[in-house]
N, C-alpha and C positions, 0 to 999 in steps of 0.2 A: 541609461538606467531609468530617467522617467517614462520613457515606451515602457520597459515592460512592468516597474513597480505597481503603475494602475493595477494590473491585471491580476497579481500577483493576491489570493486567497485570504487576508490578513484581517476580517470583522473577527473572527473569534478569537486572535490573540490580541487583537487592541481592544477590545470588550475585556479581557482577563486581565490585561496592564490598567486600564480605567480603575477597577476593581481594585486589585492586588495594592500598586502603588502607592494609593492614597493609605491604605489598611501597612505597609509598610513600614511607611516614612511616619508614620504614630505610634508604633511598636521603637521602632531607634530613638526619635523624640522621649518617649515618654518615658524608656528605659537606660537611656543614654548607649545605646549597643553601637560597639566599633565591633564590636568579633559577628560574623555571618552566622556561627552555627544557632542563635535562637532563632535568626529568622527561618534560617533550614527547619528548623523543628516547625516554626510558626508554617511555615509552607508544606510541610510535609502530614500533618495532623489537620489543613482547613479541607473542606469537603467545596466544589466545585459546584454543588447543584446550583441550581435557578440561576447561576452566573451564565449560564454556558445556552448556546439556543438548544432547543431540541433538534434532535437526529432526525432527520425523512425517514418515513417508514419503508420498511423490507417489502420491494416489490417482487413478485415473485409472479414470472413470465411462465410459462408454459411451452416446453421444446417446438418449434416448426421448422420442420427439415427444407433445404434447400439445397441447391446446388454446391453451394460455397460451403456448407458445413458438411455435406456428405462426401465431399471431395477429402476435405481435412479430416474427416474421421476414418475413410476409407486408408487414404496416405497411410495417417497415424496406425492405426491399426496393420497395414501391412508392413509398416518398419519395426514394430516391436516382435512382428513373427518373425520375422526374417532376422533379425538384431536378436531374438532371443535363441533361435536355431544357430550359430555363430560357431558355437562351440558344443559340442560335437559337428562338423561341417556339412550339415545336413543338406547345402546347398551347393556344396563342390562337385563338380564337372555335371552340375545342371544346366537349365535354358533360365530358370530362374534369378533376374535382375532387379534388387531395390532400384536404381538409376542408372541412366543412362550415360554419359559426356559427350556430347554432339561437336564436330569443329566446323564451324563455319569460313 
């Protein structure tokens, strides 16, 4: 478990328990609350901002074709014709084959 807990995403919810926890356990103190539902309401009505980091901005790449992606689009694109002609059997007693099975 300690391999991979390091690794493991967890500043933004220990940043929101830092926060929350303390603002919590003052709301029970202060109110004497055994029952959960005001804290649901207390959590459900607080607003997240400025707690939380900001999001990375939306980078937005520009398509560059290659091998690897025109392959997969080609694929893609000839399985949806062929998968979409299916029915009515537009492809029965043709030469035309989505795939092959090879035995080795």
């Amino acid at each position: 478990v300690l391999s991979w807990k390091s690794k493991l995403p967890l500043q933004t919810i220990m940043r929101l328990l830092q926060v929350l926890v303390p603002q919590v356990e003052k709301i029970c103190i202060d109110k004497g609350l055994t029952d959960e539902s005001e804290i649901l309401k207390f959590l459900q009505h607080g607003t997240l901002v400025g707690l939380l980091p900001v999001p990375h901005p939306i980078l937005i790449r520009k398509y560059q074709a290659n091998e690897g992606t025109a392959l997969w689009f080609r694929t893609y694109m000839w399985g949806l014709i062929y998968l979409r002609n299916v029915d009515p059997p537009v492809w029965y007693d043709t030469d035309v084959k989505l795939f092959e099975i090879q035995r080795i």
